[in-house]
TIRO-2110 file (N, C-alpha, C; in Angstrom, 1 decimal):
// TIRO-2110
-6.2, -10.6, 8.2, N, 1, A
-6.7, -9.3, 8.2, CA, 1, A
-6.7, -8.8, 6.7, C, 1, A
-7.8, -8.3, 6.3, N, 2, A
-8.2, -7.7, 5.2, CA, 2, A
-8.4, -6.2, 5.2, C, 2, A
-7.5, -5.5, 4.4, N, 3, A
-8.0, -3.9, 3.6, CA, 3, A
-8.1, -3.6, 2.3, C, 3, A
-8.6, -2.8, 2.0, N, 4, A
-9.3, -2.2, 0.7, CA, 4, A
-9.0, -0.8, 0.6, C, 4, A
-8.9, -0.8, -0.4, N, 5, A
-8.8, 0.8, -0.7, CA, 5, A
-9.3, 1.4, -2.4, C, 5, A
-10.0, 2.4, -2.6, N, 6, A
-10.1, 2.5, -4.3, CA, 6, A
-10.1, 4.0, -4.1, C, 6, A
-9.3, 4.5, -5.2, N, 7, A
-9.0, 5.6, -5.6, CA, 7, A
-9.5, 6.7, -6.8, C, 7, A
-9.7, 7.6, -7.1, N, 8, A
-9.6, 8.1, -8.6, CA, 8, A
-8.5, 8.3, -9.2, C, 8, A
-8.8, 7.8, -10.2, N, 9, A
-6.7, 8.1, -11.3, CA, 9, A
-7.0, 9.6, -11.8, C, 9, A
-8.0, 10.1, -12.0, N, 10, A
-8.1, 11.8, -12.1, CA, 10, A
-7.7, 12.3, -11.2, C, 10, A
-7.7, 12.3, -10.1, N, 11, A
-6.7, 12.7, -8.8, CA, 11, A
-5.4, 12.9, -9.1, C, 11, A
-4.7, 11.5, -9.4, N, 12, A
-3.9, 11.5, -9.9, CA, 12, A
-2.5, 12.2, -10.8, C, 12, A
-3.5, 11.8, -12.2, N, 13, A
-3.4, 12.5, -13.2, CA, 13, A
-3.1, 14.2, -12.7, C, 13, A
-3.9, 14.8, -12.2, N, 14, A
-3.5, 16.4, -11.6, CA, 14, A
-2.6, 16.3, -10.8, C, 14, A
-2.4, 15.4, -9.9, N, 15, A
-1.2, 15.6, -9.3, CA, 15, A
0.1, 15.5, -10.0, C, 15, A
0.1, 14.5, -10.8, N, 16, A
1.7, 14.4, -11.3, CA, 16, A
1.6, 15.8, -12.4, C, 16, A
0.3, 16.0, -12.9, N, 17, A
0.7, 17.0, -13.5, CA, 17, A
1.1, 18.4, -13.3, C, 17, A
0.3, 18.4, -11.9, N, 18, A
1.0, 19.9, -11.5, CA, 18, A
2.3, 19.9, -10.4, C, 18, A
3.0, 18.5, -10.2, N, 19, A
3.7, 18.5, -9.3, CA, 19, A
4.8, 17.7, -9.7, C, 19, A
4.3, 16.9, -10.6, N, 20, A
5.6, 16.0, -11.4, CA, 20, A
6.1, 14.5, -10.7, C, 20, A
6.8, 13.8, -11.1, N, 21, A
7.1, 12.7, -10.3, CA, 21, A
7.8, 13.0, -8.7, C, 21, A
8.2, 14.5, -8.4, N, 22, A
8.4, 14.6, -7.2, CA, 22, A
7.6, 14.6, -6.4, C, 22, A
6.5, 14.9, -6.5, N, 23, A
5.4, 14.5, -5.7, CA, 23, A
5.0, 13.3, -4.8, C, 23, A
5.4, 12.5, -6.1, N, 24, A
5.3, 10.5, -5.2, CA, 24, A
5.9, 10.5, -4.1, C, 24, A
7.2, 11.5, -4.1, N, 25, A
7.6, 11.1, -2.9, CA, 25, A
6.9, 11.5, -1.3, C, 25, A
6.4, 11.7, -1.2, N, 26, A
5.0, 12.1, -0.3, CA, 26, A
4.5, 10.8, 0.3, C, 26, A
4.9, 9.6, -0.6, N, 27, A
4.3, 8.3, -0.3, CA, 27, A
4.6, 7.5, -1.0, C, 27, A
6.1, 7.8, -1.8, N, 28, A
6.2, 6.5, -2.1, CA, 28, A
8.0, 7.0, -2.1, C, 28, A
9.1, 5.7, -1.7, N, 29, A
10.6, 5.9, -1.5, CA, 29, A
11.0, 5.7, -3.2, C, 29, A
12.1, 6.2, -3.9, N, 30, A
12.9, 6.0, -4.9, CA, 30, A
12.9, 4.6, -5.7, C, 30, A
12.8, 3.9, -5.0, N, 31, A
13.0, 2.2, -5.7, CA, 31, A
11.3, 2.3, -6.5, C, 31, A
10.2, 2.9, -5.2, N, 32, A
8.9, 2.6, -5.3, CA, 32, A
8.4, 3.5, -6.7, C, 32, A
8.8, 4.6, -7.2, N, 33, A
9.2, 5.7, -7.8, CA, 33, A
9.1, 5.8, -8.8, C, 33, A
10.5, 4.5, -9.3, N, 34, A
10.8, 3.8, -10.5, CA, 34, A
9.4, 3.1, -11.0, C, 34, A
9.1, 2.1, -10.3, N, 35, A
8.0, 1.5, -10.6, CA, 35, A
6.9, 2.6, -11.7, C, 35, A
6.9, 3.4, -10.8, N, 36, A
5.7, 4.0, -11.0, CA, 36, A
5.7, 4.8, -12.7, C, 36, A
4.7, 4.2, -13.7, N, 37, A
4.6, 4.6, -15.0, CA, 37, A
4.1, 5.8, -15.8, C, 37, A
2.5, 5.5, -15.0, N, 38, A
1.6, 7.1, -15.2, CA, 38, A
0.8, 7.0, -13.9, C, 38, A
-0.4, 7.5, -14.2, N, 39, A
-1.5, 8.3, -13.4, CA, 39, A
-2.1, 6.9, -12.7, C, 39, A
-2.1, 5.9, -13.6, N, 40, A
-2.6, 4.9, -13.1, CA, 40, A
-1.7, 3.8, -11.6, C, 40, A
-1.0, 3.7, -12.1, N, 41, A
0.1, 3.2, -11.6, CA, 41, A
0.2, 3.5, -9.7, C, 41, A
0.5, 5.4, -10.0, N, 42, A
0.6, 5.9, -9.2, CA, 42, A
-1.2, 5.8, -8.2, C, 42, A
-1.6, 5.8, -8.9, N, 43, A
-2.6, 5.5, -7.7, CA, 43, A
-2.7, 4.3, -7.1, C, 43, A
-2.7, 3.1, -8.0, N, 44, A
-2.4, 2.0, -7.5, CA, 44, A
-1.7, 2.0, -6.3, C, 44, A
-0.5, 2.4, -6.3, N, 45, A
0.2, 2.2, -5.0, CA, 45, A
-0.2, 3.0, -4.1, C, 45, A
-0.6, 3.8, -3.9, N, 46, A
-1.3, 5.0, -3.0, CA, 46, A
-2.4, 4.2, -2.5, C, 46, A
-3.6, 3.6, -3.7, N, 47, A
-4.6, 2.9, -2.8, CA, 47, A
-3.9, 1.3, -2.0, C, 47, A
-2.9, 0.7, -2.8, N, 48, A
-2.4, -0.2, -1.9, CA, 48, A
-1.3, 0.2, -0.1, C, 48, A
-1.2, 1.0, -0.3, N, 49, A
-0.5, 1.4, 1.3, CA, 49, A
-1.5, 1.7, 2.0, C, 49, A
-2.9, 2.8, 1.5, N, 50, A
-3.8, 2.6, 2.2, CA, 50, A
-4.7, 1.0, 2.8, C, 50, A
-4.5, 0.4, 1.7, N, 51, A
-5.3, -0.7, 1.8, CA, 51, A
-4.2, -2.3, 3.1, C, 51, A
-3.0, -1.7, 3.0, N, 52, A
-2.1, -2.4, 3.8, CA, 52, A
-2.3, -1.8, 5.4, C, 52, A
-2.2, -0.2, 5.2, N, 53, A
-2.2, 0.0, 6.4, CA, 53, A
-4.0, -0.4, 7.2, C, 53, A
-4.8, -0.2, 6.2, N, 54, A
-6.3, -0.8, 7.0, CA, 54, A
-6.5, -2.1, 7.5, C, 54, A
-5.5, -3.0, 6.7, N, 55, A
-5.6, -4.2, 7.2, CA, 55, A
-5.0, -4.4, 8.0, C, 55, A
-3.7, -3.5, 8.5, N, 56, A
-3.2, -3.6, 10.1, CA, 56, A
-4.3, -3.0, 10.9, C, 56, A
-5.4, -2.6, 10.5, N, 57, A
-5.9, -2.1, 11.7, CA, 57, A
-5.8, -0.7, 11.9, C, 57, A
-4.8, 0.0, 11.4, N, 58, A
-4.4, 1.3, 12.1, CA, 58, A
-4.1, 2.5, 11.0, C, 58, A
-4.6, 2.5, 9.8, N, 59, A
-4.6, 3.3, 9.1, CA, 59, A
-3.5, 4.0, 8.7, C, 59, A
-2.8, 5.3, 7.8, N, 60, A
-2.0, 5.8, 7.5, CA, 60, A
-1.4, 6.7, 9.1, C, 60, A
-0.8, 6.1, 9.7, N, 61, A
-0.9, 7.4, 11.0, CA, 61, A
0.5, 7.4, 11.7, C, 61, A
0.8, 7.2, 13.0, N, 62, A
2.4, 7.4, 13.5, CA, 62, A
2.7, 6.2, 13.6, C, 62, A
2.3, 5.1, 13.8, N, 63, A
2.6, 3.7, 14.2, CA, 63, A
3.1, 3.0, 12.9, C, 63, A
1.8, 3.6, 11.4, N, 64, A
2.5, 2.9, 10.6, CA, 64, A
2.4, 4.1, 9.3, C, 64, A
3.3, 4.6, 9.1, N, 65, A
3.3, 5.9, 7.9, CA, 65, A
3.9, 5.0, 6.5, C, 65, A
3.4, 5.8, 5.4, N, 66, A
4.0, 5.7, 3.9, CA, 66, A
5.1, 4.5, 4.1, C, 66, A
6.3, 5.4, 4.7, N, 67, A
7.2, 4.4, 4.7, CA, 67, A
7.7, 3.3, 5.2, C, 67, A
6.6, 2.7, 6.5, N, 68, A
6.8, 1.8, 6.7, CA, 68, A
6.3, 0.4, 5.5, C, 68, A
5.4, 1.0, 4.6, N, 69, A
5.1, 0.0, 3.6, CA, 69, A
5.9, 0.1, 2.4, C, 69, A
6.5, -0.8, 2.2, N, 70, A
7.8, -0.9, 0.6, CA, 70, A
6.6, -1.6, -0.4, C, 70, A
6.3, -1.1, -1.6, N, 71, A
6.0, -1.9, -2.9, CA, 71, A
6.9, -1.9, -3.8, C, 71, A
6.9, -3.5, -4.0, N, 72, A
7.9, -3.7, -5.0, CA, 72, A
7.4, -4.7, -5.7, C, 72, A
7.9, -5.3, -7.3, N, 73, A
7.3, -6.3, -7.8, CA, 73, A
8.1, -7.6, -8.0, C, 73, A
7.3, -8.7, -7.9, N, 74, A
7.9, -10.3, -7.8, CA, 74, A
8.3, -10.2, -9.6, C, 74, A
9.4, -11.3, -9.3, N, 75, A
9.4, -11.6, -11.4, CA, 75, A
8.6, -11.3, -12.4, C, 75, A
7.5, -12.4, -11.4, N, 76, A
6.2, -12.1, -12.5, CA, 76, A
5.2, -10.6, -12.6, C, 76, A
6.1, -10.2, -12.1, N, 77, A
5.5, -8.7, -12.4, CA, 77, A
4.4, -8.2, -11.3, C, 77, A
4.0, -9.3, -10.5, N, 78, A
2.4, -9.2, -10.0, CA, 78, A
3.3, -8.1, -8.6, C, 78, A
2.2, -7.4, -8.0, N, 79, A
2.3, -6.6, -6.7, CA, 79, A
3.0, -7.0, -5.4, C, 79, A
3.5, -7.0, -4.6, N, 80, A
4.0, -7.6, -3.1, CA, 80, A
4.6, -5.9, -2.4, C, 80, A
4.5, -6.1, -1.4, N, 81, A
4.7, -5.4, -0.3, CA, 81, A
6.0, -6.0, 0.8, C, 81, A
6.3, -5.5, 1.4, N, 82, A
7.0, -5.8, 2.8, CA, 82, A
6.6, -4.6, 3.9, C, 82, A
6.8, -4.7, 4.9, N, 83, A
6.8, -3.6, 6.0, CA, 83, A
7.5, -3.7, 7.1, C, 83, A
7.9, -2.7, 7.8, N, 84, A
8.8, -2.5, 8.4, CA, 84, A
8.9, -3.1, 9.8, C, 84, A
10.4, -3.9, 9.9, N, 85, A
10.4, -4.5, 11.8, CA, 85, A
9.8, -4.6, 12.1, C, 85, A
9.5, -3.4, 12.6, N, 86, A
8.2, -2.8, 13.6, CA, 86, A
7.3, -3.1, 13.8, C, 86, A
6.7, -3.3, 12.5, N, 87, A
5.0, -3.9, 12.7, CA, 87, A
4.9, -5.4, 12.2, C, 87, A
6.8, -6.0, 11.4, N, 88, A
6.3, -7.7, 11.3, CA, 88, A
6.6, -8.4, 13.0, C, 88, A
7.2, -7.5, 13.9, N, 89, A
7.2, -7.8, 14.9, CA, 89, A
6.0, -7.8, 16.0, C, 89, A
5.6, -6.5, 16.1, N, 90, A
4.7, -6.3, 17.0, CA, 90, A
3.2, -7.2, 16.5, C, 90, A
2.9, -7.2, 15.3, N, 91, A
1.6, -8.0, 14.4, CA, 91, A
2.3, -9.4, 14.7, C, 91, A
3.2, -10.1, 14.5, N, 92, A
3.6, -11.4, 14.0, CA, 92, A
2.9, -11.8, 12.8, C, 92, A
3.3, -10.9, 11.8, N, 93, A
2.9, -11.2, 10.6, CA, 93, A
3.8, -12.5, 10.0, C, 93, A
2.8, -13.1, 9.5, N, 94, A
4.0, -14.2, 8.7, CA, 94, A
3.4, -14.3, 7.4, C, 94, A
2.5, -13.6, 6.4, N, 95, A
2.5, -13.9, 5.5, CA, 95, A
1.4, -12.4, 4.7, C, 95, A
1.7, -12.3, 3.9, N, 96, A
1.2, -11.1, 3.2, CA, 96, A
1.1, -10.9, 1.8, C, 96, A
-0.4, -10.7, 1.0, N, 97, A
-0.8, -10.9, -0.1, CA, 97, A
-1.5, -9.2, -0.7, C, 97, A
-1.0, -8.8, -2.1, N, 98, A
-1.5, -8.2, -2.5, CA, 98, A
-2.0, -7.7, -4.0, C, 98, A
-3.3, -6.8, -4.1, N, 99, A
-3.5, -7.2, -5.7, CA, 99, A
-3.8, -5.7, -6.0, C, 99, A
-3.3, -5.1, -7.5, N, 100, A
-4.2, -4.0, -7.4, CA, 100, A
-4.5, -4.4, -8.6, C, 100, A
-5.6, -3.2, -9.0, N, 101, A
-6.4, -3.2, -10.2, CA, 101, A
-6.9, -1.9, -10.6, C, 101, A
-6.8, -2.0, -12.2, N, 102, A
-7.8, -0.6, -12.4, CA, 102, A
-8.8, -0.6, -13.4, C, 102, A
-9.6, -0.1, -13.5, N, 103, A
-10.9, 0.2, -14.6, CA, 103, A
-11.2, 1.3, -14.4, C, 103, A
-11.5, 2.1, -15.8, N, 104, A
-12.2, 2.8, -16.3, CA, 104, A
-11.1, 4.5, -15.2, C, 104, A
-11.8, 4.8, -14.4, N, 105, A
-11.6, 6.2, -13.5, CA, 105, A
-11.2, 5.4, -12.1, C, 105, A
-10.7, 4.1, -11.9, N, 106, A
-10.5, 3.7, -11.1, CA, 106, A
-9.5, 3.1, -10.6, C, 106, A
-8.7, 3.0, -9.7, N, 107, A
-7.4, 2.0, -9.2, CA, 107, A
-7.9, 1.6, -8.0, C, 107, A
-7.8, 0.4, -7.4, N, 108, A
-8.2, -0.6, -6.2, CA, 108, A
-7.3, -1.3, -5.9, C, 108, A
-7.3, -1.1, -4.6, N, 109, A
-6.5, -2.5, -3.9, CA, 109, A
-7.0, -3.6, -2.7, C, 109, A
-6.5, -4.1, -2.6, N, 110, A
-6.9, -5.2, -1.6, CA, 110, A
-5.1, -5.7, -0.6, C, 110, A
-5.3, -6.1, 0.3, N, 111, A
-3.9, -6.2, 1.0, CA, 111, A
-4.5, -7.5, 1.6, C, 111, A
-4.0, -8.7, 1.8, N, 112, A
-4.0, -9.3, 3.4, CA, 112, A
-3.0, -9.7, 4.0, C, 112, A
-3.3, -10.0, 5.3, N, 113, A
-2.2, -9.5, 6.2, CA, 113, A
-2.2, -11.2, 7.1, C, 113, A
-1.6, -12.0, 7.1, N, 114, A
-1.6, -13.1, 8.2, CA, 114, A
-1.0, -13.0, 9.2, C, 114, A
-1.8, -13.5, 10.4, N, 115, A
-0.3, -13.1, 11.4, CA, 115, A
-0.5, -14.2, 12.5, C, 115, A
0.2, -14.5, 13.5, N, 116, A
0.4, -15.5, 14.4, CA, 116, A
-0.3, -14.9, 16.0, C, 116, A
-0.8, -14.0, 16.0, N, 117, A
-1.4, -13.1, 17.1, CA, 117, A
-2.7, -14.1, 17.5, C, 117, A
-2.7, -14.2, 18.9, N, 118, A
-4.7, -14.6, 19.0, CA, 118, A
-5.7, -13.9, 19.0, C, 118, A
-6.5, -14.6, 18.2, N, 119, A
-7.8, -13.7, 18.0, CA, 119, A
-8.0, -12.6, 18.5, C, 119, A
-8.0, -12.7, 20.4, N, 120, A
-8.4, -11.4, 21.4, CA, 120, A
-7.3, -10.6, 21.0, C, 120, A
-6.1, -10.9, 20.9, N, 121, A
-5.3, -9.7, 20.6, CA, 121, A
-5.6, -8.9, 19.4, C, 121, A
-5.8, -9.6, 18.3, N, 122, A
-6.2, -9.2, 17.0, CA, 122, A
-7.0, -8.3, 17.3, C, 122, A
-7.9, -8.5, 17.9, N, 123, A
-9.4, -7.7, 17.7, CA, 123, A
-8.8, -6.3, 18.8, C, 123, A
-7.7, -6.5, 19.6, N, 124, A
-7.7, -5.5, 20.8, CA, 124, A
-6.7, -4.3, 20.1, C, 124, A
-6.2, -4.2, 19.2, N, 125, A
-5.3, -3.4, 18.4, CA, 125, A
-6.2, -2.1, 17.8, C, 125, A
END
């Protein structure tokens, strides 16, 4: 399962500025927080939870909110996710890939999601 998401970092940018790093928390937990450097950053992860939760299928909503998606980074610095019980149980996810990116006025992400489900189920969610 594949999502996407792209954002504007001028969005951003206004938000931390008129709201400050407390704001993140809206959508992102304390560890995820840290991470986060400037305007850029912070969208990045905003379009990646979007882009995680589209590839479950089910968007930002009660099944799977903000916090069920943790970003955090591997050694190599690059992006990874986890998500919560909940949904590596109910999905039988067993494997999960993610990348963001930015240019110019822009942050993007991409999420995929592998999971052990059959097709018909996949498609019935």
């Amino acid at each position: 399962m594949i999502g996407i998401d792209i954002v504007r970092i001028k969005r951003f940018e206004a938000f931390l500025k008129k709201y400050d790093k407390k704001a993140l928390k809206k959508y992102l937990d304390e560890d995820e927080i840290k991470l986060v450097k400037n305007a850029q950053s912070a969208a990045g992860f905003f379009a990646a939870k979007e882009a995680v939760s589209k590839a479950l299928g089910l968007g930002i909503s009660q099944t799977c909110g903000f916090g069920d998606i943790k970003i955090y980074k591997l050694p190599n610095n690059a992006p990874s996710f986890t998500l919560s019980p909940h949904l590596i149980e109910t999905y039988k996810i067993t494997s999960l890939s993610l990348s963001i990116s930015h240019d110019g006025d822009f942050a993007i992400a991409v999420a995929v999601i592998e999971t052990d489900l059959p097709q018909k189920q996949k498609l019935s969610h």
